[in-house]
N, C-alpha and C positions, 0 to 999 in steps of 0.2 A: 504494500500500500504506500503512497506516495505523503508524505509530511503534511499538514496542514497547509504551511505555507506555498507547495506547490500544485496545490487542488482547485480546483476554479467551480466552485459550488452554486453562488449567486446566480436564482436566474436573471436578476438585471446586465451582470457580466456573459452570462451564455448568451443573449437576446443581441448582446452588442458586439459577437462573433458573429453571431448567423446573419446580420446587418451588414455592417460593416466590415467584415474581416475578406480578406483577401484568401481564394481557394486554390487548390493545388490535388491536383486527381492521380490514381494511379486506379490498377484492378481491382487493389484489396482497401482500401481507404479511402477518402476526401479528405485533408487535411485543412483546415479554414483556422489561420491567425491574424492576428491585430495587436499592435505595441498597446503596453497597457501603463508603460510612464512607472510602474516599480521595480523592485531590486528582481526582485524571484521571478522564473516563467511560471506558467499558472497552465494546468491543463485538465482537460474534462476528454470522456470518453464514452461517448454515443452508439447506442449496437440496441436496434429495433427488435422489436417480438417480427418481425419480416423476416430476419435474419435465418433465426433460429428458434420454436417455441419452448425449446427447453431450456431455462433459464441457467442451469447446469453447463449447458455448450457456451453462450451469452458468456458467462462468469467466469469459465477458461479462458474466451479467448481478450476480456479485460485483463486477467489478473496477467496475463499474459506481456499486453500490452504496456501497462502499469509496470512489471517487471524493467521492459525493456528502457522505460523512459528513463528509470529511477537509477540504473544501470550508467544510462547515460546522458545523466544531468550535469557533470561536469561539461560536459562540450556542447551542451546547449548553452546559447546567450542569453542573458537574462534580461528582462523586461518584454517579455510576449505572453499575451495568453491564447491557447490552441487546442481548438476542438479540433477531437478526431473520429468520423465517423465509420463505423464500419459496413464494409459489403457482405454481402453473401458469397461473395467467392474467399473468403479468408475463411469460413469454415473448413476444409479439407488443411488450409494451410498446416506448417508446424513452426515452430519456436522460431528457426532458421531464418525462415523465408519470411517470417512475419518481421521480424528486426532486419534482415535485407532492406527488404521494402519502407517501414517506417522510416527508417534513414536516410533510405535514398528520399524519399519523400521530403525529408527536414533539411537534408541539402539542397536540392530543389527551391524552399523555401528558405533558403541562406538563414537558418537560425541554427545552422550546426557551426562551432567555431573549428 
């Protein structure tokens, strides 16, 4: 699980991603950020009952992702907050390919240093 500090809970802050934020596509994700003006990056992670309806698959492939970020929070810059939604093709995915792709994704959007 990710620290308080880099959790982005508020939905007036989620509302000001899905607005305002700038997106970034790949197969397994949408990646959508916006400068948010503090120290910390701030992130939320979005996976529909469309995805998957068992909430058990959902919850892997968060804790999953969460893992990866938290992993690699040093080399993200700080002051972004980024929602990250997920596809239906990240199901079959595994650990691997799932951290391939978000990275490549956060490079993409230049908040990987």
């Amino acid at each position: 699980m990710l620290s308080s500090p880099h959790r982005l809970a508020k939905d007036r802050d989620i509302k000001r991603v899905l607005v305002r934020g700038r997106s970034f596509f790949s197969p397994l994700f949408r990646v959508r950020l916006i400068a948010n003006g503090l120290e910390p990056s701030r992130f939320a992670i979005v996976i529909s009952s469309k995805v998957s309806k068992r909430a058990t698959v959902r919850n892997l492939i968060k804790r999953r992702l969460t893992e990866i970020i938290r992993l690699n929070l040093a080399a993200i810059k700080p002051g972004y907050d980024v929602m990250i939604t997920v596809s239906n093709r990240a199901l079959p995915a595994g650990y691997h390919e799932l951290e391939t792709q978000l990275l490549t994704d956060f490079k993409k959007a230049r908040i990987v240093i």
